[in-house]
C-alpha positions as CSV (number, residue, x, y, z in Angstrom):
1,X,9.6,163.8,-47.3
2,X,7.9,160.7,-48.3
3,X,6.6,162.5,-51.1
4,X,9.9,163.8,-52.5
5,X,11.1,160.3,-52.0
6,X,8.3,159.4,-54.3
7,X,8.7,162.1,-56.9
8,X,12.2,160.5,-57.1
9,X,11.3,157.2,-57.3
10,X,8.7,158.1,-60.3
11,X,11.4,160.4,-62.4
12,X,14.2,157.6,-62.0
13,X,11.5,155.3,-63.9
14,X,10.6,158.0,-66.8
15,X,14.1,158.2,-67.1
16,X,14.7,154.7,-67.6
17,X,11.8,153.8,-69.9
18,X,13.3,154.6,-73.1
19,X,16.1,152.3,-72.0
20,X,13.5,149.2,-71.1
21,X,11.8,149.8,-74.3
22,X,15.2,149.9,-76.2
23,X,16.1,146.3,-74.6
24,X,12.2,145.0,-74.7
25,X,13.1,142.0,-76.6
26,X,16.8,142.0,-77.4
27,X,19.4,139.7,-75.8
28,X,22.0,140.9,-73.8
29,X,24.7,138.8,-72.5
30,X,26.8,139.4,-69.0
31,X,29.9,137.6,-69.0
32,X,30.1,137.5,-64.9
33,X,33.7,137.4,-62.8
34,X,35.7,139.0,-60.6
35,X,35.1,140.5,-57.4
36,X,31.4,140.5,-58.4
37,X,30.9,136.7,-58.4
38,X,33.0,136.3,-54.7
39,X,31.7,139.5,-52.7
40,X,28.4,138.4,-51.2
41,X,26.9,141.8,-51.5
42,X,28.0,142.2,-55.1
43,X,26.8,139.1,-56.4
44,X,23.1,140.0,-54.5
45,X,23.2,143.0,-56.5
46,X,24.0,141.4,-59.9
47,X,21.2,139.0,-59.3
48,X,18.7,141.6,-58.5
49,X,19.9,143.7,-61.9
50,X,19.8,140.5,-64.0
51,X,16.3,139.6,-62.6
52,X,15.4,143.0,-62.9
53,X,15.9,143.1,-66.2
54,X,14.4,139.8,-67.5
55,X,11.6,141.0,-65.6
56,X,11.2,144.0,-67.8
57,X,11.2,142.1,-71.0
58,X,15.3,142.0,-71.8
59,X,16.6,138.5,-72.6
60,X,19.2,138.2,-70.5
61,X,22.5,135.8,-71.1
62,X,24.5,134.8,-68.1
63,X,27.8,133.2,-69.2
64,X,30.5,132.7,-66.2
65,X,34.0,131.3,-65.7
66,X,35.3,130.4,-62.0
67,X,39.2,130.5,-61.9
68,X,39.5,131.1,-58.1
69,X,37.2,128.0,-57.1
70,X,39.1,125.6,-60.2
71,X,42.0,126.8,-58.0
72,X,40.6,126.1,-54.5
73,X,39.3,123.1,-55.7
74,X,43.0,121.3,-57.5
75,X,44.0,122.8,-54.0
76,X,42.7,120.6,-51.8
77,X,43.1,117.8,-54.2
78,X,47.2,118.5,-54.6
79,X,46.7,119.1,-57.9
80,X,49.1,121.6,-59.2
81,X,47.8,125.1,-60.9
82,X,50.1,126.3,-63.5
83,X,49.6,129.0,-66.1
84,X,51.2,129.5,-69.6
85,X,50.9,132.6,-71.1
86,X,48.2,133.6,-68.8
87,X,46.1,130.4,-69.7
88,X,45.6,127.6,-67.1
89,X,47.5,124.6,-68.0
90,X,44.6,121.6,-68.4
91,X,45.7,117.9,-68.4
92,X,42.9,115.0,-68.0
93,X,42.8,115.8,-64.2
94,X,42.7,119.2,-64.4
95,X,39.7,119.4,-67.0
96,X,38.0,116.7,-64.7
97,X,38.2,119.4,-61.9
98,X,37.0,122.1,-64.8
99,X,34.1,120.5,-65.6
100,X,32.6,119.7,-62.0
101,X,33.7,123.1,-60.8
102,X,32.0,125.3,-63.1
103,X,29.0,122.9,-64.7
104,X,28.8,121.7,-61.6
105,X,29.5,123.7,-58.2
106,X,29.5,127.3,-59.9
107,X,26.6,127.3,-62.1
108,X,24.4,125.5,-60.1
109,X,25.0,128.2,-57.1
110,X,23.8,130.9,-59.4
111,X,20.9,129.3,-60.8
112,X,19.9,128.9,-57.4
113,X,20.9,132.6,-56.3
114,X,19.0,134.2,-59.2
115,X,15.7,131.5,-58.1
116,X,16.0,133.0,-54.2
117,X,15.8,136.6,-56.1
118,X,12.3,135.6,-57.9
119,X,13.9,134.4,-60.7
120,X,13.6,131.8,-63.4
121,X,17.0,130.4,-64.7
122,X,18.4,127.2,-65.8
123,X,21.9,126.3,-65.4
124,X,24.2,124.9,-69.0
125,X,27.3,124.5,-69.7
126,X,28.9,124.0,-73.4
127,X,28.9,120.2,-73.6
128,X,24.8,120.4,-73.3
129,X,23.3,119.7,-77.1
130,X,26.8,120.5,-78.2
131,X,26.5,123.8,-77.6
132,X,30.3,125.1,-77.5
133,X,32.3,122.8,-80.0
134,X,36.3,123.5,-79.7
135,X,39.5,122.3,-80.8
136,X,42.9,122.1,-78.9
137,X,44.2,125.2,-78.4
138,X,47.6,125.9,-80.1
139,X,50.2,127.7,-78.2
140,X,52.0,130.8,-79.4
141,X,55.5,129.4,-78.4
142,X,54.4,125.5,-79.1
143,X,53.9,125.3,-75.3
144,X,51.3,122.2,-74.4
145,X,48.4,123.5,-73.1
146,X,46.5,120.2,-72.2
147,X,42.9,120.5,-72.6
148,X,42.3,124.5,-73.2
149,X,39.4,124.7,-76.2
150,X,39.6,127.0,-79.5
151,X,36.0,127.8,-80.0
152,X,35.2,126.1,-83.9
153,X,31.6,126.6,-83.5
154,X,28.3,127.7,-81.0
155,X,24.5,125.7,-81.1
156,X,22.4,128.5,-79.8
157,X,19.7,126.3,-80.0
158,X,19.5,125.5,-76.5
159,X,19.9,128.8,-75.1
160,X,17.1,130.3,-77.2
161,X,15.1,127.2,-76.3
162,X,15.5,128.4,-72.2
163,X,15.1,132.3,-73.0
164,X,12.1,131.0,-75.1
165,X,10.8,129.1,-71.9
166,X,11.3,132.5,-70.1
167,X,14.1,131.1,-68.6
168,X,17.8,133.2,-67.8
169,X,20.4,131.4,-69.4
170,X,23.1,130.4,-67.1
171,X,26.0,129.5,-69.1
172,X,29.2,127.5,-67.5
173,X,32.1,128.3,-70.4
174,X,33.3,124.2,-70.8
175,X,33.5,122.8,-74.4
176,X,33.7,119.8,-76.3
177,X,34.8,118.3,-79.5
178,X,33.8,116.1,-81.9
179,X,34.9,112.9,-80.5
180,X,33.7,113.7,-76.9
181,X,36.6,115.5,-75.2
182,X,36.0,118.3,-72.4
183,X,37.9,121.7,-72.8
184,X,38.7,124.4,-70.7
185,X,37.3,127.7,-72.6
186,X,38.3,131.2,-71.6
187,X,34.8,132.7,-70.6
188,X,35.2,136.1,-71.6
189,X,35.8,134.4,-75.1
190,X,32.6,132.2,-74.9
191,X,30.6,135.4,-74.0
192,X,31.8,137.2,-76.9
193,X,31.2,134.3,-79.5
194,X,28.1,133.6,-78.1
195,X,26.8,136.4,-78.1
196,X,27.6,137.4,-81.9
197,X,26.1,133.9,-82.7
198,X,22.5,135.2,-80.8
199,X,22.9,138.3,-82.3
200,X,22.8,140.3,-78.9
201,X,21.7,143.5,-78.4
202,X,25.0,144.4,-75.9
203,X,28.1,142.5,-74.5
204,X,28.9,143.4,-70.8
205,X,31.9,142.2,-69.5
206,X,32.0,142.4,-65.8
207,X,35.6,143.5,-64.5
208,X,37.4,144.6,-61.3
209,X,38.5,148.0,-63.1
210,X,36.6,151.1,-63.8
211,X,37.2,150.2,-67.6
212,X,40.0,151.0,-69.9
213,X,41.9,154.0,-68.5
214,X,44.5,156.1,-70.6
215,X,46.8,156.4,-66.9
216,X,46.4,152.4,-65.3
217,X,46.8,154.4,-62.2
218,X,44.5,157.0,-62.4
219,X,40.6,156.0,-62.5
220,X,39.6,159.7,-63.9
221,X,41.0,158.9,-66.7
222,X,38.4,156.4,-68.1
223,X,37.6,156.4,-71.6
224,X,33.9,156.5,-71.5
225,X,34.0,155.0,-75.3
226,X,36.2,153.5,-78.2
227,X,35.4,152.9,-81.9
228,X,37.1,149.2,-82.1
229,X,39.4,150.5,-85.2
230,X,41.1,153.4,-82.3
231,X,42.1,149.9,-80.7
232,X,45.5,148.9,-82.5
233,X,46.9,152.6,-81.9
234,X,46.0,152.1,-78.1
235,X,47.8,148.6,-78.1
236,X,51.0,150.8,-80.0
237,X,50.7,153.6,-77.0
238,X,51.0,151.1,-74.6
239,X,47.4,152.5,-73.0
240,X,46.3,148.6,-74.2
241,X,48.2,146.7,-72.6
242,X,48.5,143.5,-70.3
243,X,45.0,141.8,-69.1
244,X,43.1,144.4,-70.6
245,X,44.3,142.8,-74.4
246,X,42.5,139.9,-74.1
247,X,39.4,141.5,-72.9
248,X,39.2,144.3,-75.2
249,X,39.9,141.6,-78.0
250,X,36.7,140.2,-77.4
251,X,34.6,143.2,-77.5
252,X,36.6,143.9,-81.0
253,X,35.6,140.6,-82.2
254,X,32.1,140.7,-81.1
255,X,31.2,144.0,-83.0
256,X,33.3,142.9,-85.6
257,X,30.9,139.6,-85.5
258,X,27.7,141.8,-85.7
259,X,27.1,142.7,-81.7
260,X,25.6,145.9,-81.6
261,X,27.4,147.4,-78.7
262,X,30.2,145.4,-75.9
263,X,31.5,147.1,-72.7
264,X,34.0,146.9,-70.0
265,X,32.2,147.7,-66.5
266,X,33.5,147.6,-63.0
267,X,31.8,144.9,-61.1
268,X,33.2,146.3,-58.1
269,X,30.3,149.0,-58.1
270,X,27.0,148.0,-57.1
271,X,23.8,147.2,-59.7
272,X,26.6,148.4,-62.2
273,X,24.6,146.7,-64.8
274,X,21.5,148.8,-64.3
275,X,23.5,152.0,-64.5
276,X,25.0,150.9,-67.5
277,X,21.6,149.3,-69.3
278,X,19.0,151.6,-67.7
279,X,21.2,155.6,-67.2
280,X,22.1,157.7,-70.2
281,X,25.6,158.1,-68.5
282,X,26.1,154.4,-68.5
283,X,29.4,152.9,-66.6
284,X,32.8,152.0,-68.2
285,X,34.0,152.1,-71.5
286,X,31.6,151.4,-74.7
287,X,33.2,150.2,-77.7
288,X,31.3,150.1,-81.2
């Protein structure tokens, strides 16, 4: 039995050599959320795939927001969370909240998470060396939206710096500006910019649904993968609709912006992002 076992064991790494050798080298960015980063078991299995993977020579970019903690957080502080047009309302409390939450609390728990799984990250956020310069964010109806960024421009200096150290980026998704102000940035948006601007390899955006589905309702109907200009007919046929716009916006944009490949994976299955780096299969939908 023990030998079968081991027979398995040895196939399941032929099988996934081409795959290391493919990412040997090449940066691939994670952007983490969802049930994934608040299920204990979960988030112990994206730690192990992430170390895992720098382990094997991939240069892996960790980039995460924290929307249920910024909310636990103005919680207990009787702060008020309110939401325009699916975007978090940010006034100069608020951002205050932002910016210790996820530079803080958030990113500092997974840089210590991925050091208790043997490995070697350092925790950033975008105000370090400038890194994530934004603008106000301009409403579609005029709405105020406080202190919620527009990306203008990414320094990847520092995070080449860290993966040039050997180091796994960790990546908390609050800007600045020009004359010093703190913003609020939509992380699945950071991870898409950022990654175009490093040039990555693949874009993995870590959800709580199998992927894009042509029935909402109906799982089996994943569309394993997408060319990005199939996109605005799926947005016409209503398959594209709701919170999967935004998210499948960014993938566009990334390819658009030179990322070789982006995908949608379910975070709810774990070490989803070895089946989806290391397995011919792969997980989710793949645009390109």
């Amino acid at each position: 039995m023990e030998q079968v076992s081991n027979n398995v064991r040895s196939q399941v790494l032929i099988d996934a050599l081409p795959y290391i050798q493919k990412y040997n080298n090449k940066i691939i960015v994670v952007k983490y959320g969802g049930n994934a980063m608040t299920n204990k078991e979960l988030k112990d299995a994206v730690m192990t795939d992430i170390v895992l993977l720098s382990l094997v020579g991939a240069k892996v970019v960790l980039v995460h927001g924290g929307g249920p903690e910024i909310s636990d957080m103005l919680k207990k502080l009787n702060i008020e969370s309110r939401f325009v047009n699916g975007l978090r309302y940010t006034d100069a409390d608020t951002v205050d909240v932002v910016k210790m939450v996820l530079a803080g609390k958030v990113n500092k728990e997974l840089v210590q998470l991925l050091a208790q799984h043997n490995g070697h990250a350092v925790g950033l956020c975008g105000i370090d060396d400038r890194m994530i310069m934004a603008e106000r964010m301009e409403s579609p109806d005029g709405e105020d939206l406080g202190f919620v960024g527009d990306i203008v421009k990414v320094n990847t200096k520092p995070i080449l710096d860290a993966l040039a150290n050997g180091n796994i980026p960790v990546i908390a998704t609050v800007a600045t500006d020009e004359m010093g102000n703190t913003y609020n940035v939509n992380a699945d948006t950071a991870a898409a910019r950022i990654a175009a601007e490093l040039g990555a390899e693949n874009l993995i955006l870590m959800t709580d649904i199998a992927g894009l589905l042509r029935d909402k309702d109906d799982p089996k109907t994943l569309i394993p993968s997408l060319n990005i200009s199939e996109v605005p007919f799926m947005k016409r046929r209503g398959i594209i609709s709701g919170g999967m716009i935004p998210k499948i916006d960014c993938c566009v944009e990334a390819i658009r912006r030179g990322v070789k490949k982006t995908v949608i994976i379910d975070g709810r299955v774990p070490h989803s992002i070895l089946i989806e780096i290391l397995t011919n299969d792969g997980i989710g939908t793949q645009f390109t």
